[in-house]
Every structure is written in structure tokens, then in C-alpha cells.
N, C-alpha and C positions, 0 to 999 in steps of 0.2 A: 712595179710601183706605179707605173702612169694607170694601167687597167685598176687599181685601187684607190688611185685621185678621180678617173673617172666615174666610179662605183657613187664616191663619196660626193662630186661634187652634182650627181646628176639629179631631178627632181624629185624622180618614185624612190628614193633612198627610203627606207623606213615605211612602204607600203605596201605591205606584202608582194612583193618581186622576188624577196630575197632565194625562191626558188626557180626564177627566172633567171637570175643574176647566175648564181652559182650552174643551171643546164647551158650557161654563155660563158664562162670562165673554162667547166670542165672541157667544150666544143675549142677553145681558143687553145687552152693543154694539150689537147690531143692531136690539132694542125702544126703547134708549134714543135711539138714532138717528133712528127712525122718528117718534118720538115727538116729537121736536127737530125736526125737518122741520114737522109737525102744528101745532105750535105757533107757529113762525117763519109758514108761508102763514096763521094763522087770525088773526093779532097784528094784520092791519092796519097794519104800518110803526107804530105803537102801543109805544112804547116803556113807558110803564106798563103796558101788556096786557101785555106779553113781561115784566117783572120781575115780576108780579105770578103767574106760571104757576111762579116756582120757578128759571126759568131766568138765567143772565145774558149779559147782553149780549157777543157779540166782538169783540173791538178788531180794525180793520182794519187790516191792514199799510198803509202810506203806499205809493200807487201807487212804482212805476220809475220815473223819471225815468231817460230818455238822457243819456250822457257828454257835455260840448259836444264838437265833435272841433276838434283845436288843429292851427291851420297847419302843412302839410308841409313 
């Protein structure tokens, strides 16, 4: 959200940057990614060590369960 208030509130908004903008967003994704990876193997399964790095936790989707299959 800030990285999109910055976007919006800066001067070249609307000057052709916008493919400036987005080769700095995808660069910012992919350190922040990197860095989420880094922190998730060093955590230890550590759920305090992983809240305490800034990050939070993600909610697992609930496995699939198969349909029962109903008499033909």
C-alpha cells in the first residue's frame, strides 16, 4: 500500500515512467520474496522467530477433501 501512495503521490506519475515504475515494483517483489523465503528456512518452524522478523504468518488454505461419490 505505501509503495502505491508513493507511486501516486510522486511527480512523474502520468509521464511515461509507468514502465519505469512497474521494472521497480517487479525488482522490489522479487527482493521482498527472496527475503520471505530467508526468513521462512532460518525461523526454525519458530513461530515467534517468524513474527518477530516483521513477517506474518499465512493462513493455510484447509487441504481438498474428495466429493463422497453417491450410488449410481
Amino acid at each position: 500500500m505505501r509503495l502505491n501512495a508513493a507511486i501516486a503521490a510522486s511527480p512523474t506519475v502520468g509521464r511515461g515512467n509507468g514502465r519505469q515504475e512497474n521494472n521497480k515494483r517487479e525488482a522490489l517483489i522479487g527482493v521482498l520474496q527472496k527475503l520471505a523465503q530467508y526468513v521462512q528456512l532460518h525461523c526454525g518452524n519458530d513461530l515467534a522467530v517468524l513474527l518477530s522478523s516483521g513477517f506474518l504468518r499465512r493462513q493455510h488454505e484447509p487441504a481438498q477433501v474428495p466429493l463422497p461419490s453417491r450410488p449410481l
